[in-house]
Structures are given as C-alpha cells and as structure tokens.
N, C-alpha and C positions, 0 to 999 in steps of 0.2 A: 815203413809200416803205413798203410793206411786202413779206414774203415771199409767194412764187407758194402762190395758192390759199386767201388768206387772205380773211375774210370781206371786208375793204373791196375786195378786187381785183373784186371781181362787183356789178355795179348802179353808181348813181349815189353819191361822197361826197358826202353831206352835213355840215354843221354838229354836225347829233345825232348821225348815225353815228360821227361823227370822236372824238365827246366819249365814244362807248361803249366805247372801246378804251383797253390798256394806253400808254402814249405811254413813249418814249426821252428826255430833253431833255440839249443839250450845251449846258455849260456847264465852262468850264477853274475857277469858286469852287462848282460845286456848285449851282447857281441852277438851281429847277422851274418857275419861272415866266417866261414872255415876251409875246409879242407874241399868239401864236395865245393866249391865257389870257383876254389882254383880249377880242379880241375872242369868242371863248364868251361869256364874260360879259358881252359885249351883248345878248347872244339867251339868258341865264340858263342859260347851259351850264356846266362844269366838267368839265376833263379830271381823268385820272390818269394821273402821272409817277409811272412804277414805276424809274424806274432814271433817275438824270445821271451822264455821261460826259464827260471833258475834249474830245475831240474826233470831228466827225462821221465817219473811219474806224471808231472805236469803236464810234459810234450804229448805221453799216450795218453792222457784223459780229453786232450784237444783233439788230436788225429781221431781216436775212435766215435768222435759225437761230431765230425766234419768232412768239407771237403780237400784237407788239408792232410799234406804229409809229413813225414820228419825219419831222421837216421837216429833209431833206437837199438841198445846195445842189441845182442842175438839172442843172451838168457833171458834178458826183461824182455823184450818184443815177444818171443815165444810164450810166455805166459801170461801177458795181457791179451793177445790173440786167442789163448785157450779160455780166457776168460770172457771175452768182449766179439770171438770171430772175425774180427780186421785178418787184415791179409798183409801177408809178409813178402817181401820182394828183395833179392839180389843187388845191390846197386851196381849195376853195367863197369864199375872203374874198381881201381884198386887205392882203398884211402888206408892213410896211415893209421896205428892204434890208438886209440883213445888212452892217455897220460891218466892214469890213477898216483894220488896224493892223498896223504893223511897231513892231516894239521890240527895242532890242539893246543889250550891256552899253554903258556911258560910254565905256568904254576904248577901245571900235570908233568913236568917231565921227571921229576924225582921222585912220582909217586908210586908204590912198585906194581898195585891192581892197574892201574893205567898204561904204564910199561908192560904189562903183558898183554891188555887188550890189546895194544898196538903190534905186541909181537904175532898174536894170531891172526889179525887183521891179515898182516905180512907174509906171515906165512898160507893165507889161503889165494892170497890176490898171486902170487909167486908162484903157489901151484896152478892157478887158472891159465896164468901167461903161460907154461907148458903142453898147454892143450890145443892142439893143431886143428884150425876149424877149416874144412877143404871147402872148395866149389865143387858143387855141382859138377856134373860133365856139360855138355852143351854138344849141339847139332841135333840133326835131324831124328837120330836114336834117342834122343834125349828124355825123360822124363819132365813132363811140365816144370818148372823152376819153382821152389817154394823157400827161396832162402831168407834171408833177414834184411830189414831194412830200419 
C-alpha cells in the first residue's frame, strides 16, 4: 500500500522499484526484516525500513500520510484505501502467509466465555484460510493491476 499519488501508485511495481522506497515493517519485537527482505536479496536487492510498528493499523496510518510503503494484509488494505484513497499494489514475488496466533493469560484457559471467544475466533480465521485469493492475470490484455500490498 501506499498513499494516493505516490510514485509506486503510477506504472508497473517492480522488484527495484519496490527496494527504492522508504518501507513501514510490523513487527510487535521490533523486527525489519521478513519475508519480502529475502526474497530482494534473491534478485541482490535491499530495502529500507525507516520505521517498525507493532501493529499494521499503525503501519496504514504511516503509509497514507507519507512517502513510505509497507505489505498490509488484503481485507485491511482494502479498506483503509476506501477510506484514505492510498493505492494498493500487487507485490511482483510470491511471499509466504502471514502466521495468525491467539494467546491469552493462563488464568483464561478454564474459563468457558473465553473458551468460546477463542473457539469462534478459530473458527472464523479457519474459514478465511479457505478462501482462495487469485492474481490478477497479467500481459498485454491485462487490466491495470489493483491488487494489495
């Protein structure tokens, strides 16, 4: 994602373009490195993480008021874009899925209201992993790209 009018929202992302920008990265210990890092440095790229945030709310309140970007889930990006106009981009590579985890004090595990938030939590996050998010097509026939980043 980035904010409307920014140089990646015009032309095709690429790899290099991607690695020429200020980047956002969340992380709840502070971590600038992940997935998108590796793969650059398949193709001898390196980004710059100017800024880690605990959480991607944080990262899109940064991206839309800068010249800065960041990889926001596809439901959230989507609707901070409907709200804010940032532009959503495809990332050019294939990264792995984002690890969803619940964690809750000891004291809640015998609790049975708790045990069932946690059940439904499970069972909505179980139904989402079901849902098959495609690419785009791409070439020359192609529709402009307006995927997520």
């Amino acid at each position: 994602m980035v904010r409307a009018g920014h140089p990646l929202a015009s032309g095709p992302v690429t790899l290099l373009r991607l690695a020429s920008v200020g980047h956002v990265a969340v992380s709840r210990r502070g971590r600038t490195r992940g997935a998108l890092d590796d793969v650059l440095a398949e193709h001898g790229l390196v980004r710059t993480v100017v800024a880690a945030v605990p959480t991607f709310t944080a990262a899109a309140h940064l991206i839309a008021d800068s010249d800065l970007t960041g990889l926001i889930p596809a439901g959230y990006a989507h609707q901070v874009a409907a709200l804010t106009g940032a532009h959503l981009y495809e990332v050019p590579a294939e990264l792995p899925a984002l690890p969803i985890s619940q964690a809750w004090h000891g004291r809640h595990d015998l609790d049975p209201a708790h045990h069932w938030l946690r059940d439904q939590i499970r069972a909505v996050v179980r139904s989402a992993e079901t849902t098959v998010i495609r690419r785009p097509p791409t070439g020359p026939d192609a529709l402009p790209l307006q995927g997520t980043s």
